[in-house]
N, C-alpha and C positions, 0 to 999 in steps of 0.2 A: 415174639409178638405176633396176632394172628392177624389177618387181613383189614378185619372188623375193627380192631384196637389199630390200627397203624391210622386207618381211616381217621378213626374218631382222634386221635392224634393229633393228627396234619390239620384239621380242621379245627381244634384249639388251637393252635399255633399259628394259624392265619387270622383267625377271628383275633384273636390279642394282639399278634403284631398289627393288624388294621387299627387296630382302639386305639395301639398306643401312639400310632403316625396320626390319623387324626387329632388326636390331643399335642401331641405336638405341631401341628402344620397350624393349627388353630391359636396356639401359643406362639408362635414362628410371625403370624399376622400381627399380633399383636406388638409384640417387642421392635426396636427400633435399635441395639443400640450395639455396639461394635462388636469383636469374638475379644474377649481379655487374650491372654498373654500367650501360651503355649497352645488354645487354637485357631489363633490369629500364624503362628507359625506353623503350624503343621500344614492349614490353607495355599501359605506361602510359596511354602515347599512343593503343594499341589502346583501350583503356578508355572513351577519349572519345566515342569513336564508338556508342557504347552507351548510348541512355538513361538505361535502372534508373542504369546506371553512373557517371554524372556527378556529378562533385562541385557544392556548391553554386554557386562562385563559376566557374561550366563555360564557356568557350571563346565569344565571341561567335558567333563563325562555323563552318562547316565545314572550312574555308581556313585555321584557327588553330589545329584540335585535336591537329595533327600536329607544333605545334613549328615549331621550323626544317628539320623532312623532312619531303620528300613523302610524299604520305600511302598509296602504292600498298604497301606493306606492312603497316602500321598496318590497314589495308584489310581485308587476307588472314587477320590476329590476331581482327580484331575479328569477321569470320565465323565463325572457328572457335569461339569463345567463346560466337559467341550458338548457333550448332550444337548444342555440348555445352554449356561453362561456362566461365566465367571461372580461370583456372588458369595456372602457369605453366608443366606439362606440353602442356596443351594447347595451349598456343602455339608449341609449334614445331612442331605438326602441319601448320602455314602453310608448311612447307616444303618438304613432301613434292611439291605441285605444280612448286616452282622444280627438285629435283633432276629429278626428271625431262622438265622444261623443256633443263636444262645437257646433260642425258647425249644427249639425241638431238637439241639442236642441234652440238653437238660432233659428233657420230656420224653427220649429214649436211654437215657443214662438211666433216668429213674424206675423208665418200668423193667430195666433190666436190673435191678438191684432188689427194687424192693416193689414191683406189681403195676399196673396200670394205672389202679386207684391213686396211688402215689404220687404215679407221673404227673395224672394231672393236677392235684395239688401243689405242687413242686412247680409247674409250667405255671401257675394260676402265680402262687406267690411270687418267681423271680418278676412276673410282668409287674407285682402291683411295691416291688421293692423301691422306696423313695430313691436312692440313691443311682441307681440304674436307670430309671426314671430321667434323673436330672442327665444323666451321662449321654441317654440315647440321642440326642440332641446336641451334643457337644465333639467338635473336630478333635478329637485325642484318639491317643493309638490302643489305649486301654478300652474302652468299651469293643472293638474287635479284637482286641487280645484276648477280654474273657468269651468271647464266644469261641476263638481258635482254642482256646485251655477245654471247654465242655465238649468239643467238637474229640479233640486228640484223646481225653477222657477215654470217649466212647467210639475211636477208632482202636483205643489200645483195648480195650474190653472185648473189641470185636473180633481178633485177630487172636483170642482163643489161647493167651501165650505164646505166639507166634508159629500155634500149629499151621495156619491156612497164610499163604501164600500171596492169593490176591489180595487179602486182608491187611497181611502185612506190609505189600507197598501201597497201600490208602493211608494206613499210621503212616509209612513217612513221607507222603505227600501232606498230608494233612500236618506233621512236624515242621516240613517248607514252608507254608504256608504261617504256621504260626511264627517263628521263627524270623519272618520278615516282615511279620509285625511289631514285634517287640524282643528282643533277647529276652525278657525275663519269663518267654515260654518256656526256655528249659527248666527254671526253677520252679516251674509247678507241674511239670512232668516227668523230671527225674527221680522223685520217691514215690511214684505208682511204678512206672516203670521197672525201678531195680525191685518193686514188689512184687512184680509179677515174676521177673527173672528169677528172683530168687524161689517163689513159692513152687512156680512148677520146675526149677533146676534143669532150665532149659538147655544147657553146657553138657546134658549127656544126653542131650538128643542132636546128630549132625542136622538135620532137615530143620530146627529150629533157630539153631543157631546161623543158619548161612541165611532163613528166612529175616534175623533181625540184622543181619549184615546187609540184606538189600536194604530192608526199611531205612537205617542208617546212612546206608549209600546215596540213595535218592536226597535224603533231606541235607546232607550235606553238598553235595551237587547243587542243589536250585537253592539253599540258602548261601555257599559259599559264592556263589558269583555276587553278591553285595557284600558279605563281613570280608574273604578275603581284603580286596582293594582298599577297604575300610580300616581294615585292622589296626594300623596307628593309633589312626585319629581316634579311634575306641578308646584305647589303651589312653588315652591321655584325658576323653572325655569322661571316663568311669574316675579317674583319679580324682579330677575337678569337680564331679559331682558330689564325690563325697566332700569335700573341701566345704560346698554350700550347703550339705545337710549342718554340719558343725557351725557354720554361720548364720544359720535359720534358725540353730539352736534346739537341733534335733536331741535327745536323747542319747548316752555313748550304747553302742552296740550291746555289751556287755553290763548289762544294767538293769534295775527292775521297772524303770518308766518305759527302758525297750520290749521287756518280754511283753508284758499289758498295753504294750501302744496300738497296738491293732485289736486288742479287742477292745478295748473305750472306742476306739474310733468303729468297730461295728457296730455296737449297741448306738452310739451317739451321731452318726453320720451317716452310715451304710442302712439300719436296718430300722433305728429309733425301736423306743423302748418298749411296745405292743409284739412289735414280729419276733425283738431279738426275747422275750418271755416264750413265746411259742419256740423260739430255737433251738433257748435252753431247755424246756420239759422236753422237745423231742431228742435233745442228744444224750437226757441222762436214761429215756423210756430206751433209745440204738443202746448204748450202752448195756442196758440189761436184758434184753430181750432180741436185737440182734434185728438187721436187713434181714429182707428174704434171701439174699444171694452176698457172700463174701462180702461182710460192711466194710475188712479192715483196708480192700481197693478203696473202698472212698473217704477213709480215715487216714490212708497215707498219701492220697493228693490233698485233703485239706493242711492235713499238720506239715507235708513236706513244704508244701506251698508257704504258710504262713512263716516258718522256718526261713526259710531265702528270704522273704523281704525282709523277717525280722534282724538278720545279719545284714541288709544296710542299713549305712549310715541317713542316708536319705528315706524319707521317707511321708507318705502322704496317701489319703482315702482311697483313691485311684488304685494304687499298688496291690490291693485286693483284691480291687473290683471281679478279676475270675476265681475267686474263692464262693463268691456269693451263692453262684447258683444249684454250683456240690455243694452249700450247707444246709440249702433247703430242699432238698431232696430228707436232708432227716426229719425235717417240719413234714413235707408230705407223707413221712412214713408212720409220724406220730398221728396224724389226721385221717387216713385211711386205717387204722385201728378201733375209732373211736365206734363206739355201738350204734346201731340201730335203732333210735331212740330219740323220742321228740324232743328232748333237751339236745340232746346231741347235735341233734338236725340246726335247730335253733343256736348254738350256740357257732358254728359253724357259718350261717349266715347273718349273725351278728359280726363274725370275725372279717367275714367277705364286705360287707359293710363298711365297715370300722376304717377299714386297709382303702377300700373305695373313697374314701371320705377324707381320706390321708393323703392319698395321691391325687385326689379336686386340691387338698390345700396347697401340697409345694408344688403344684402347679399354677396357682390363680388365686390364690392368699385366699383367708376368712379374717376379716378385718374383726371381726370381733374375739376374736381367739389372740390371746399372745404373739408375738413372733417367735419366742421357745419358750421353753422352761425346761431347764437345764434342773437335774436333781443332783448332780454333786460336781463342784468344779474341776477339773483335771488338768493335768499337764498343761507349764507353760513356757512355750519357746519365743519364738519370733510372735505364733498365734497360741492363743490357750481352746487345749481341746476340752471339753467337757465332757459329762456323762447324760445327753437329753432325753428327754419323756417324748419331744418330738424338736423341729424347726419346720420355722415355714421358708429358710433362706439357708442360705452355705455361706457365710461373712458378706452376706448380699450381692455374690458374684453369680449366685446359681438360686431361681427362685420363681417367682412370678414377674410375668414380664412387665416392662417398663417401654417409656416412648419417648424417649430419652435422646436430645443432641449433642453428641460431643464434639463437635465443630471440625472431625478430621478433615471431610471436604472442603468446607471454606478455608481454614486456616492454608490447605496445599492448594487450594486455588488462586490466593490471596496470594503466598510466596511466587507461584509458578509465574504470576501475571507481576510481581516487581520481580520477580529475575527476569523475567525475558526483555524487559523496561531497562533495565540495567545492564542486562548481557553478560551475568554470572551465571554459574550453575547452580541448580538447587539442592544446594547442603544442608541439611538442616538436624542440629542439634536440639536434643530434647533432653528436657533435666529432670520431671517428675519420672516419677515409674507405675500409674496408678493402673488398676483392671483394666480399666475399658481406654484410657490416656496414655497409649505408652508405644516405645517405637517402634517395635515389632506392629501392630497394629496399624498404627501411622503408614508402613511403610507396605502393609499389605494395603491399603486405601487410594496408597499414590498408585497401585499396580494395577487395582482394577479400573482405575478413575484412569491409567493411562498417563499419567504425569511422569516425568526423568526426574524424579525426587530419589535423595539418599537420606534415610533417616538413623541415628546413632543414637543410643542414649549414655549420657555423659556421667558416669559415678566413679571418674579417677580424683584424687587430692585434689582439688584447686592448686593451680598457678597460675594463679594470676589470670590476663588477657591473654595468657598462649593457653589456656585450656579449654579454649575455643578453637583451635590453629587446625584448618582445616574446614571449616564451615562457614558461610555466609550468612547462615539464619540461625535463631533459638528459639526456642519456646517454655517459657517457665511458668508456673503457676505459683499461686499466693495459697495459702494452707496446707492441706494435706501435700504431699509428695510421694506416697506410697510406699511399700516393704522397707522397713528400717533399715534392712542389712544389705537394699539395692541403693538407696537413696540417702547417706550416712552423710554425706558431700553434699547434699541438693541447695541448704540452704544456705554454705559459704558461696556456691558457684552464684545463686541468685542474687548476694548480695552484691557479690564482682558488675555484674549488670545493673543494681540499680546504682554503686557508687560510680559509672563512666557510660552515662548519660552521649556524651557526646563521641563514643565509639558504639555503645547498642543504642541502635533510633525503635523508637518504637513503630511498629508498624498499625496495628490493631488490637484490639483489645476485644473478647471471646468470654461469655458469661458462660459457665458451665452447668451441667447439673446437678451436683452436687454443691451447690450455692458458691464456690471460687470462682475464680476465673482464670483464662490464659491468654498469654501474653507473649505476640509474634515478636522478635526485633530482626532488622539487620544489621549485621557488624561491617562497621564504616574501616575499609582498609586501605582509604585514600590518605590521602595527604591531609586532610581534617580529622578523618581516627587518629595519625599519628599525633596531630599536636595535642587531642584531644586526651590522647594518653599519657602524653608525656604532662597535664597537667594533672593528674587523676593523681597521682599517689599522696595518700595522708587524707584524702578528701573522704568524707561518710555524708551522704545526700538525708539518708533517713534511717533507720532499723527495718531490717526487713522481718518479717512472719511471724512478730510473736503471739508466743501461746497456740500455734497451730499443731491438732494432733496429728498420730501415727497412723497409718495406713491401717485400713482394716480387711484388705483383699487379701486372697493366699491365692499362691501362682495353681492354679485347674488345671 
């Protein structure tokens, strides 16, 4: 790449990631309404890392604060927080570094494969890709994991097969780093990898071989000080995961809804049905005509990649997310082909258009437009995936913003002020599981709000008045209850509350927005719960929820 080209590079690359923080900071004002599930936790986890922040009963170690993730995001949250503050705006300012980490390693992958012209095509398309889009703005470990995946990409490309030396401890620093963002970096860098081992037969060169022994050595070094310590709980957490892909009602592994689940889910989620056409023409134009430079390097990160998730059982949009921007690198290589030629030109800035116009809608809706239109239904589990032409929503979890109260604050202001009236602690059980209503959430509200609140969400069997045994407060809602296969119990436990009236008092009553409502109680475990329990059995005050449907969120 010569001086001129690097320039004009970096300068794409700031100019987009500007546009697209803008468009999100602008979106970011608008929206009101809490982070849903996993990045309301990963927030969480940022928390830990903060002093002031710690709750009493706080993390033994450094190596624990993070959960079962690494902690290199958690990281990036928890700077930003102590910068400005604790917020959940805030947190995704932690991402601002990762996109424009994605857009110009993208933007030097491409011009090292297949030309400049390319690159910038390719740089142009991952910015204007709906689904990355939605992500850039979202506390998950996957939108920096695909930037560490494009990054390792084009450290491992750099490093020549590991003739050069310095190059090669950049791969595995750059390995560290991804690494302790997500494990599942190895799975999108281990079939380039042994591609390139293998192509240059680097096993009869000593100087290469000791060069990918340091690479190796580094990135085991600075990733094993977190997986070490971790290693168990891994081990038990990988089992349990797959446990709840089989309960979400994922696809079995070895099956043909598995082999085609990621690609429905490109076409219909990641790319919609305009980009993923330009995908396809440019993967069958690579196919027959060929990168400028060695295309089968970026044919065995996309297939190896896709390969590892597609052998879990778990599985969901996200898990891609670093595939997106190696695949449009072949779009850029079919677009810097096309002629010199006023239709060319024109059809080109129809497509820049088009993609413009798409990303104003899943950002800030066109009300006159659909919400999708789906052209052929697909797979269906827990959620049913389709095949769409576009969406202007993700199951209305990821979309245009909304201004939206879900009463977390009041409701833990409410408890905090009759517990300390009472002189209990603030326990509080929660029985729906909904996006934006649910206790991961709740519990990340009482953190920043400062409140000694403990929040659980309750989805064991009912038994009775002891399946509350450990709490002082509840909180139920009337309709929805959220994911089937979290909230399978919600409505016997609700009904345990409305038939013993005189053990849950109700506290307040919370109109939501999704037109239910919620509903505080305290559990009476004086001397008046007891009598009031022991007249409860056989008693039915009313039926609770009927005809209320099924949850329509999926865990982000």
């Amino acid at each position: 790449m010569s001086e001129k080209q690097r320039i004009v590079g970096l300068l794409l690359v700031m100019l987009l990631t500007a546009a697209l923080w803008v468009v999100n900071l602008l979106w970011l004002r608008k929206d009101t309404r809490p982070p849903v599930w996993d990045m309301a936790l990963h927030q969480s986890y940022a928390l830990n890392y903060l002093p002031q922040a710690l709750p009493a009963a706080q993390p033994a170690s450094l190596t624990e604060r993070s959960g079962n993730y690494p902690p290199f995001v958690h990281l990036m949250i928890a700077f930003c927080f102590a910068v400005l503050h604790p917020d959940s705006k805030v947190a995704t300012l932690a991402n601002i570094p990762a996109t424009f980490l994605l857009l110009w390693a993208v933007y030097q992958l491409a011009e090292d494969l297949a030309g400049a012209a390319a690159a910038r095509w390719a740089c142009l398309l991952t910015a204007l890709t709906p689904y990355l889009i939605w992500m850039s703005r979202e506390t998950i470990l996957d939108y920096w994991l695909a930037a560490w995946v494009a990054a390792g990409l084009l450290a491992l490309r750099r490093t020549e097969a590991f003739a050069s030396h310095p190059r090669s401890l950049h791969f595995g620093l750059t390995c560290a780093l991804g690494l302790l963002t997500k494990w599942f970096f190895a799975g999108f860098l281990i079939a380039p990898l042994l591609y390139v081992c293998i192509k240059s037969r680097i096993w009869r060169d000593r100087s290469r071989m000791i060069n990918l022994a340091d690479a190796a050595l580094i990135s085991i070094l600075l990733a094993g000080t977190w997986y070490l310590p971790n290693l168990p709980n891994l081990t038990h957490y990988f089992v349990e995961n797959a446990r709840i892909g089989a309960r979400e009602g994922e696809p079995a592994v070895y099956s043909f809804q598995s082999l085609i689940y990621y690609l429905r889910l490109l076409e219909g989620y990641q790319l919609f049905g305009i980009l993923f056409f330009v995908l396809l023409v440019s993967a069958i134009r690579v196919w027959r005509k060929g990168l400028k430079t060695d295309g089968m390097f970026l044919l065995a990160a996309i297939f190896g990649g896709w390969l590892a998730m597609t052998l879990l059982r778990t599985k969901d949009p996200r898990f891609t997310m670093p595939l997106l921007g190696p695949l449009l690198i072949l779009a850029g290589a079919w677009l810097r082909d096309w002629k010199r030629a006023w239709w060319a030109t024109g059809l080109k800035v129809t497509l820049i258009l088009v993609l413009g116009f798409q990303a104003y809608m899943i950002n800030f809706g066109v009300r006159r437009l659909p919400e999708e239109v789906v052209l052929v239904r697909g797979y269906s589990g827990s959620l049913r995936w389709d095949w769409n032409l576009y969406l202007q929503h993700y199951f209305h979890i990821l979309g245009p913003p909304r201004r939206e109260d879900w009463k977390q604050e009041e409701i833990l202001r409410k408890m905090a002020e009759d517990a300390n009236a009472k002189g209990v602690a603030q326990e509080l059980a929660l029985i729906p599981d909904l996006p934006r209503f649910n206790s991961v959430n709740f519990q990340l509200a009482a953190r920043f709000r400062g409140y000694r609140a403990n929040v659980a969400h309750i989805q064991s069997e009912p038994n009775g008045m002891r399946s509350f045994d450990g709490f002082n407060y509840l909180v139920l809602t009337e309709g929805d209850q959220g994911m089937s296969w979290s909230t399978v119990w919600s409505r016997a436990l609700n009904q345990i509350v409305f038939d013993n009236p005189g053990v849950y008092r109700l506290i307040a009553l919370y109109p939501l927005p999704d037109g239910g409502s919620a509903r505080l109680y305290f559990i009476e475990r004086g001397a008046a719960g007891k009598a009031a329990a022991a007249d409860a059995p056989g008693v039915r005050r009313r039926p609770y929820g009927a005809g209320a449907s099924s949850a329509a969120g999926a865990r982000a």
